[in-house]
C-alpha positions as CSV (number, residue, x, y, z in Angstrom):
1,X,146.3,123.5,115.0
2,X,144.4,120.5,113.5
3,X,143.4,121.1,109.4
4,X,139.7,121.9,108.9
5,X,137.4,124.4,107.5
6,X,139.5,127.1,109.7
7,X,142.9,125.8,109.3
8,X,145.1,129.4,109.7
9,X,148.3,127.9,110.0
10,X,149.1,128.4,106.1
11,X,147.8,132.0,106.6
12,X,149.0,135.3,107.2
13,X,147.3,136.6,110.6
14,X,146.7,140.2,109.0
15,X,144.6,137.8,106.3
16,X,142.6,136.2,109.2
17,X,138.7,136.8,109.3
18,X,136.5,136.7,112.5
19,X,136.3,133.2,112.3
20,X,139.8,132.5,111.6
21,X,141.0,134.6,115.1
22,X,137.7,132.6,116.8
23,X,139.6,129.1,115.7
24,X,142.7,130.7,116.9
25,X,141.8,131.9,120.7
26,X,139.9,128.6,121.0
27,X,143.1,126.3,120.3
28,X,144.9,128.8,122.4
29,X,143.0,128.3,125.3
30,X,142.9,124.8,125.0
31,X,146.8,124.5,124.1
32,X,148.2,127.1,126.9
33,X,145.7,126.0,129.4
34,X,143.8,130.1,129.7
35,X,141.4,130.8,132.0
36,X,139.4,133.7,132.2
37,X,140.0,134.6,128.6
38,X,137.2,136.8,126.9
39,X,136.8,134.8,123.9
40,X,133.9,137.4,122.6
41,X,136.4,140.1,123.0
42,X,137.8,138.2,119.8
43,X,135.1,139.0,117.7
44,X,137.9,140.7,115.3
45,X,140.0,140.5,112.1
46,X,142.8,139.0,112.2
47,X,144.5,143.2,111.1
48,X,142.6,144.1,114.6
49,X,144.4,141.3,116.7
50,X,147.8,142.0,114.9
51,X,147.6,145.7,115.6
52,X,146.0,145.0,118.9
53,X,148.4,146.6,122.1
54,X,149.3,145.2,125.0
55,X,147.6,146.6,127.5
56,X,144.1,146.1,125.4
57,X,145.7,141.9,125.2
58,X,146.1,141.8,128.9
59,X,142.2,143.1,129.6
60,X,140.6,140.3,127.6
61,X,143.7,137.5,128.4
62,X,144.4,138.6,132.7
63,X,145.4,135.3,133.2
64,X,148.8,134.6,130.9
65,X,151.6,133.7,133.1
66,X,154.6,135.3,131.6
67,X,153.6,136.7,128.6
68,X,153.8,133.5,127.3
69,X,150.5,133.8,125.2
70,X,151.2,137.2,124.5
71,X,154.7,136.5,122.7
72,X,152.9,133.5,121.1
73,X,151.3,136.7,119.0
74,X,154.3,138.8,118.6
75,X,156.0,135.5,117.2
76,X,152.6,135.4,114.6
77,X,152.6,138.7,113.9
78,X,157.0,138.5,113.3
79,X,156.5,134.9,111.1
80,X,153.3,135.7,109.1
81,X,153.2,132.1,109.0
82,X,151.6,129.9,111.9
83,X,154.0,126.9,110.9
84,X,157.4,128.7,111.0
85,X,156.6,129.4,114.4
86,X,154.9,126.3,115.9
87,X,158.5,124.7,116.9
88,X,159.0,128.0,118.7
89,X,156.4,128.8,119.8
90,X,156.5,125.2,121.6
91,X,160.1,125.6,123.3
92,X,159.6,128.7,124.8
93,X,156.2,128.0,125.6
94,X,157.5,125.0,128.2
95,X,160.9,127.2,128.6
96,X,159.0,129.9,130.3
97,X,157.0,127.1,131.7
98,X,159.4,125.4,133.6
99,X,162.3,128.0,133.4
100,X,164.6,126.0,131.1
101,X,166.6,127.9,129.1
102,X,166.4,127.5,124.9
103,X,169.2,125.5,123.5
C-alpha cells in the first residue's frame, strides 16, 4: 500500500475506521485483480471486517480464486501489522496463483 492520508499498513486492522477498510478493499482490488467485489458492502470498521465470517466475506468478494483474498485477511487479522505480512502475503498470493509451493 502506497503512504498517504490512509496509509494502514502501520496500523492494527481492529484500529481501522471506514475509511481506512475503504483504502484497503480498493488496493485489494487493484492488487489481486477482484472483480465483482461489493466495495459498499465495506462501509465498516476495521473490528467489523476482522470479526467478519466467512461466509458473509464470500457474499460481498464471490469472485476470490482460492481463498487467496480471504487468507490475505486471516494473515491481517494473525499479524496486526500490514507490514509483517506484505512478504507473505506476496508469496502465497502467486503460490496459490500459479501452484508453486512456498520455499
Amino acid at each position: 500500500m502506497t503512504k498517504d492520508n490512509h496509509d494502514v499498513s502501520h496500523v492494527d486492522p481492529m484500529e481501522w475506521n471506514e475509511a481506512h477498510v475503504q483504502h484497503w478493499i480498493s488496493w485489494a482490488v487493484r492488487e489481486f485483480n477482484l472483480v465483482g467485489v461489493n466495495q459498499t458492502g465495506f462501509n465498516i470498521t476495521g473490528k467489523e471486517l476482522c470479526e467478519m465470517q466467512h461466509s458473509n466475506f464470500v457474499q460481498k468478494v464471490p469472485h476470490d480464486k482460492g481463498d487467496v483474498f480471504w487468507t490475505h485477511l486471516e494473515l491481517l487479522r494473525k499479524c496486526k501489522f500490514v507490514g509483517e505480512c506484505a512478504v507473505l502475503i506476496n508469496q502465497l498470493f502467486w503460490s496459490c496463483l500459479f501452484l508453486v509451493p512456498l520455499s
